[in-house]
C-alpha positions as CSV (number, residue, x, y, z in Angstrom):
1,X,-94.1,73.2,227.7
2,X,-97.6,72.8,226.3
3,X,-98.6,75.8,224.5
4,X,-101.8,77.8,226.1
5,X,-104.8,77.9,223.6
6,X,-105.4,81.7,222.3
7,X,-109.1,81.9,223.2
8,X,-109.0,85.4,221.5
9,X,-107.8,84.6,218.3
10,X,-110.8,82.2,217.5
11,X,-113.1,84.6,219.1
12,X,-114.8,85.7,216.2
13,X,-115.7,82.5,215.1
14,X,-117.0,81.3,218.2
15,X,-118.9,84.3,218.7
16,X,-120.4,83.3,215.3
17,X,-121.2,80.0,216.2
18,X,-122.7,80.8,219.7
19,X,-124.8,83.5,217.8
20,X,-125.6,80.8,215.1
21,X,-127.1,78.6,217.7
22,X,-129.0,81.7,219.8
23,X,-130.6,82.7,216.3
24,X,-131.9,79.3,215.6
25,X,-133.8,79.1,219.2
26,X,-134.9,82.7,218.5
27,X,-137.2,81.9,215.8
28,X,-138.0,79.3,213.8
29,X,-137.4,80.8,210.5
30,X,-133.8,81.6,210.9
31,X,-132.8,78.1,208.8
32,X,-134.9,79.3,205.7
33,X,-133.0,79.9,203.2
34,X,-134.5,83.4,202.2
35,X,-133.3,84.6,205.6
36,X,-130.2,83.4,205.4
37,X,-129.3,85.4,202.0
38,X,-131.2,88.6,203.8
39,X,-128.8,88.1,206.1
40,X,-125.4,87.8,203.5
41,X,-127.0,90.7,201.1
42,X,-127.1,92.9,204.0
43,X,-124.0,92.1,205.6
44,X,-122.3,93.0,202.4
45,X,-122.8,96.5,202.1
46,X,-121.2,97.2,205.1
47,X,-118.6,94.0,204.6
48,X,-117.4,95.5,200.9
49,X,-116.4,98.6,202.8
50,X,-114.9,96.8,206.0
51,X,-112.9,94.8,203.1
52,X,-111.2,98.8,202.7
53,X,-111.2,99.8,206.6
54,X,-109.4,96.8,207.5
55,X,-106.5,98.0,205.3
56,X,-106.8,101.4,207.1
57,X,-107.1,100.6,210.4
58,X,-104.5,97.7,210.2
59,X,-102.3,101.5,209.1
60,X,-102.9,102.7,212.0
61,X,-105.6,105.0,210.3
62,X,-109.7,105.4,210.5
63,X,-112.2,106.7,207.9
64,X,-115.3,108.3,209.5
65,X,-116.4,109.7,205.8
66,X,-117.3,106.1,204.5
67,X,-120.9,106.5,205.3
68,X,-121.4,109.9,203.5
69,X,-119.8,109.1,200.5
70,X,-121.8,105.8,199.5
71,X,-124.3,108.7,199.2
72,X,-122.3,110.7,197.3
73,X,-120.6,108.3,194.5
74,X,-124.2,106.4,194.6
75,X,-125.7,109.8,193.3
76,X,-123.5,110.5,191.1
77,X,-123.6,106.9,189.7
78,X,-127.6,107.6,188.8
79,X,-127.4,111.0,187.7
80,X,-124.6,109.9,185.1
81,X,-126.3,106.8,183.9
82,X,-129.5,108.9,183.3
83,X,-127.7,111.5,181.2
84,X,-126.1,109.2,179.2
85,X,-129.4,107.3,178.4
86,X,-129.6,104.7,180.5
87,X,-128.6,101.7,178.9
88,X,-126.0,99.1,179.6
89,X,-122.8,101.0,178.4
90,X,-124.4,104.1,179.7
91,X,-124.5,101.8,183.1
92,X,-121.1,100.4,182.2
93,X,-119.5,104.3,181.9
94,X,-121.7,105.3,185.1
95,X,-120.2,102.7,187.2
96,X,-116.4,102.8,186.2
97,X,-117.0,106.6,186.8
98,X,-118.0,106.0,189.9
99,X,-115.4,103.6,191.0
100,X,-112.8,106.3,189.7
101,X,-114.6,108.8,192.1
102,X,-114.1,106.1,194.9
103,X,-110.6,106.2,194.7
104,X,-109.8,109.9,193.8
105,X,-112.0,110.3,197.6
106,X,-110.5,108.1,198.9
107,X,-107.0,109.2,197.8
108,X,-108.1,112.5,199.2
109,X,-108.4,111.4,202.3
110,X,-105.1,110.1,202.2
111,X,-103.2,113.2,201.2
112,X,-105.0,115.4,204.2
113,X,-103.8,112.7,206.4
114,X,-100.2,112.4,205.0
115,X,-99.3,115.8,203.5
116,X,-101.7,117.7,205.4
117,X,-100.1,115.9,208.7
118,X,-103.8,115.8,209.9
119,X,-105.2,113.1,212.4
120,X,-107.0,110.4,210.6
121,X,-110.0,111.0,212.7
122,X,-110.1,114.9,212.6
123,X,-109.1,114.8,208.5
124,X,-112.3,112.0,208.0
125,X,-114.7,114.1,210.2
126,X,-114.0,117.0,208.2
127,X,-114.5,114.7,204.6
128,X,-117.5,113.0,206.3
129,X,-119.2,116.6,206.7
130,X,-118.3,117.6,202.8
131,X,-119.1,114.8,201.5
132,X,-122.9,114.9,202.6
133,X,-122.8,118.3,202.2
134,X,-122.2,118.2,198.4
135,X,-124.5,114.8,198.0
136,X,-127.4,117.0,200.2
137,X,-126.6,120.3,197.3
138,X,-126.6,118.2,194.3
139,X,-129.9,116.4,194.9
140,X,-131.7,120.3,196.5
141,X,-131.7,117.7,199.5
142,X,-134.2,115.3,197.7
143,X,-133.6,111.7,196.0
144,X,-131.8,110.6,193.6
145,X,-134.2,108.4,191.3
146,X,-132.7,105.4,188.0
147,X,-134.8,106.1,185.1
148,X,-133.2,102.7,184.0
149,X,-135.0,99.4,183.6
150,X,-131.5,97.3,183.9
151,X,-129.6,99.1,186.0
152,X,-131.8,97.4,189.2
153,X,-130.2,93.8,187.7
154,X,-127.1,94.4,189.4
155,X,-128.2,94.5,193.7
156,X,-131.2,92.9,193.2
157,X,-130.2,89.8,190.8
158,X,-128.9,86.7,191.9
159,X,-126.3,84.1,190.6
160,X,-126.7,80.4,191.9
161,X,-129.3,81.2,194.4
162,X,-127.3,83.8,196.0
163,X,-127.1,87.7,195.4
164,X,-125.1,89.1,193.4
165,X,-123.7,91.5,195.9
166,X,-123.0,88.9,198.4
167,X,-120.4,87.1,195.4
168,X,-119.1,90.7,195.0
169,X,-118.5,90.7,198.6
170,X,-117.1,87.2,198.5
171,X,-114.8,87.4,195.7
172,X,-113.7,90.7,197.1
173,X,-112.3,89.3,200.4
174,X,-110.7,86.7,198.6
175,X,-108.9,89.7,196.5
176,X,-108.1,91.6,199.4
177,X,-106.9,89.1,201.4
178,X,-104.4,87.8,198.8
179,X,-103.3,91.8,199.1
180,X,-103.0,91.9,202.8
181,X,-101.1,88.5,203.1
182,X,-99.6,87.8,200.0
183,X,-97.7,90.7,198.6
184,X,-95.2,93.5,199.7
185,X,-97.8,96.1,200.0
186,X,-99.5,93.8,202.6
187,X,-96.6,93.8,204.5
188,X,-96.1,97.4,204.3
189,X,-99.3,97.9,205.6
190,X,-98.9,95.9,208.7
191,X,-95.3,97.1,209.4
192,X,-96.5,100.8,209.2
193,X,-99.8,99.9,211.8
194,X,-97.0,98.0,213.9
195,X,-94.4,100.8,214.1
196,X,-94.0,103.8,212.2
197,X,-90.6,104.8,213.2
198,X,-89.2,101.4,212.2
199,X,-91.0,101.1,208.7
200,X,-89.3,104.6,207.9
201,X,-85.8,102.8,209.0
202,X,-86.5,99.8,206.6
203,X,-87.0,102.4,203.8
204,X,-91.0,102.0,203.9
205,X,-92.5,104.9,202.0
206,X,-94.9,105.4,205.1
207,X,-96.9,108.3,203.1
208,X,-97.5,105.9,199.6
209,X,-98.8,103.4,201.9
210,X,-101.3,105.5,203.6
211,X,-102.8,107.1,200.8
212,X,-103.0,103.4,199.5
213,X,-105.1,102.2,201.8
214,X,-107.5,105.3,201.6
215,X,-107.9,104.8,198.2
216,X,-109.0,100.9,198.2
217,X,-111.6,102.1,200.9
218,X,-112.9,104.3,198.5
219,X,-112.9,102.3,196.0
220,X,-114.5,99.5,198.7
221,X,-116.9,102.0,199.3
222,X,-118.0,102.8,195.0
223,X,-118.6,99.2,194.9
224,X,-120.9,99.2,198.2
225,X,-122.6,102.4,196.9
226,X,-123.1,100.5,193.1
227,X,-124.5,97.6,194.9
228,X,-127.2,99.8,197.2
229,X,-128.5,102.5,194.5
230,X,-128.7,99.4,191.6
231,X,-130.5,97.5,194.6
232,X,-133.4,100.2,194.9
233,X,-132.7,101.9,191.8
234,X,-132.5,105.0,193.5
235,X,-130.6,107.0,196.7
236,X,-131.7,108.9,199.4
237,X,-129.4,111.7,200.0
238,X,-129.7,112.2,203.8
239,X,-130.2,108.8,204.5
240,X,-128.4,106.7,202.5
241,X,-125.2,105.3,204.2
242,X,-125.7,106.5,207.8
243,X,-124.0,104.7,210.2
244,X,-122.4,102.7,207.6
245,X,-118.9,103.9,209.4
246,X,-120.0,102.2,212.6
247,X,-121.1,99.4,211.3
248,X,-117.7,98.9,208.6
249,X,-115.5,99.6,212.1
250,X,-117.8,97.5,213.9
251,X,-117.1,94.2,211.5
252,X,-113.7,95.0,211.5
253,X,-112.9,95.0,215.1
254,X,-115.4,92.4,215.6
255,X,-113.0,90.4,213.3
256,X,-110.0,90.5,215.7
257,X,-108.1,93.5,213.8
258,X,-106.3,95.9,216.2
259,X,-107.4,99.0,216.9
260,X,-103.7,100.3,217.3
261,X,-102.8,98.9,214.2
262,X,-100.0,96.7,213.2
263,X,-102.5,93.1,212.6
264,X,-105.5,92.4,211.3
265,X,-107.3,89.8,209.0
266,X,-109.9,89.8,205.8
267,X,-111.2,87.0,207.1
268,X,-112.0,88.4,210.5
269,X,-113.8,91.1,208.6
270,X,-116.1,89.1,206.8
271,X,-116.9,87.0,210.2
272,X,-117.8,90.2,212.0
273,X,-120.0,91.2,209.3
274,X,-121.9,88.4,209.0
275,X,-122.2,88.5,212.7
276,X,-123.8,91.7,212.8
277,X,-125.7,90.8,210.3
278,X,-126.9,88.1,212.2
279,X,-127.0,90.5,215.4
280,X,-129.4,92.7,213.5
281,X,-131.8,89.9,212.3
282,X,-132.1,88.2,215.5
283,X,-133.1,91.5,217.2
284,X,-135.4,92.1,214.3
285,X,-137.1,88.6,214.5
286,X,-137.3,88.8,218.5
287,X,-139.4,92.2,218.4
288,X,-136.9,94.2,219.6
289,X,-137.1,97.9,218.8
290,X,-135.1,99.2,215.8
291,X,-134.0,102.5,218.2
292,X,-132.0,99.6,220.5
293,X,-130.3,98.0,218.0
294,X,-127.6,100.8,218.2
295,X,-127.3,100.1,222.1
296,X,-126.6,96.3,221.0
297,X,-124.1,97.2,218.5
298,X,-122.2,99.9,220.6
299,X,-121.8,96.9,223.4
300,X,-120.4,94.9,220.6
301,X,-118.1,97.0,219.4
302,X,-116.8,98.0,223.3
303,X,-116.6,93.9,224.2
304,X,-114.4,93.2,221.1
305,X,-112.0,95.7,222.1
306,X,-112.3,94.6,225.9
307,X,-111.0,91.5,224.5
308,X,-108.4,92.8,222.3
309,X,-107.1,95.0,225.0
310,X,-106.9,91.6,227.4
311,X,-105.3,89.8,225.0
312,X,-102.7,92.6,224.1
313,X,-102.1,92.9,228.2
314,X,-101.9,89.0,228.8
């Protein structure tokens, strides 16, 4: 019996292709090259912390609080490097102490959730709100400004034509997906999304895993913060990752991974990135107000799960 082609599995990639084709009609100066590494650079903020979610939701999990602490690591980041003078192994100490914030979050996170026996949803909401809440405290609500002249060489510098953070996101993915696919914690991830009950029969510590994959969101997150602030050399602290939790959920459920849990893919990650990245510079270059472009992402986000939910039910 000849087997029938899974549309749904390749949708990403022909969503990426049709919107490939769309953006080159659109405007003519889709094919330069500047645009297309605007497009990568600022598909991997939101990408590096997909990389994370994808782990998370794959759990079973979500984390609402990714948006609020990029603000909050990325702060920290600046105020640390300006204390301790500003030059590179003052940047070098800020940064690894940032990343170490990333995880200890993150790994927050993850104990509400398992010890706490909190929903996912209700425990990030509550992080999400105390997160901004001490970034908005320890800034008096203002910005947090790099007195450093190198610092700004990290987001803003490129390597072989291409921005630094879009190789960070790159090389990232690769990392993670060797994770997800290649090792017993990967497996443990998927086998705790697929069925809880069962992973605790197969002698899965279900609570290890969890706090796990919180904790490589937050570090997911450190490095997306490190990339932004070093970008502008400085952070707003009420505006600075807003709606980054949409947009990291967005990628990854544009990328095919379940919203139940159980499967998912790096891959499909980065593909839903870049195509909201692409999503948001098409809109840009067509005129089309910046207050729509949430309208255009939320019908995104409900058709990929349309299609998930019809391909689960077929």
């Amino acid at each position: 019996m000849k087997k029938k082609f899974d549309f749904a599995k390749y949708a990403p990639i022909f969503a990426l292709v049709i919107l490939f084709i769309l953006s080159s009609f659109a405007s003519p100066y889709f094919f330069q090259f500047k645009n297309i590494t605007n497009i990568l650079r600022q598909s991997s903020y939101t990408g590096i912390i997909g990389l994370g979610m994808t782990f998370v939701i794959i759990s079973g999990g979500i984390d609402l609080s990714v948006g609020s602490l990029v603000a909050l690591v990325g702060g920290i980041v600046i105020l640390l490097l300006n204390y301790f003078g500003g030059d590179p192994m003052a940047i070098t100490w800020a940064i690894l102490m940032g990343l170490c914030l990333g995880l200890i979050m993150g790994s927050f996170n993850g104990l509400i959730v398992t010890k706490g026996k909190i929903a996912p949803f209700i425990a990030t909401l509550g992080t999400m709100s105390i997160f901004r809440s001490l970034t908005l405290y320890i800034s008096s609500a203002g910005e947090f400004r790099s007195a450093s002249d190198a610092y700004p060489a990290i987001g803003s510098g490129y390597f072989l034509n291409l921005p630094i953070p879009v190789w960070v996101f790159f090389g990232m993915a690769i990392i993670f997906h060797v994770i997800l696919n290649n090792t017993r914690y990967g497996r443990y991830v998927c086998a705790v999304g697929a069925n809880e009950k069962v992973a605790v029969y197969s002698a899965i510590k279900i609570d290890r895993v969890k706090i796990m994959t919180y904790a490589l969101t937050g570090f997911a997150v450190a490095v997306s913060s490190i990339m932004l602030s070093s970008r502008m050399n400085s952070l707003s602290s009420s505006n600075a990752g807003v709606f980054y939790e949409l947009d990291a959920i967005a990628a990854v459920v544009i990328g095919g991974t379940s919203m139940s849990g159980g499967s998912g893919t790096i891959m499909g990650t980065v593909i839903g990135a870049i195509i909201l990245g692409m999503i948001n510079n098409m809109l840009n270059m067509v005129g089309v107000s910046p207050y729509l472009q949430g309208t255009v992402k939320g019908l995104v986000i409900i058709f990929a799960v349309l299609v998930q939910y019809k391909r689960k039910n077929n």
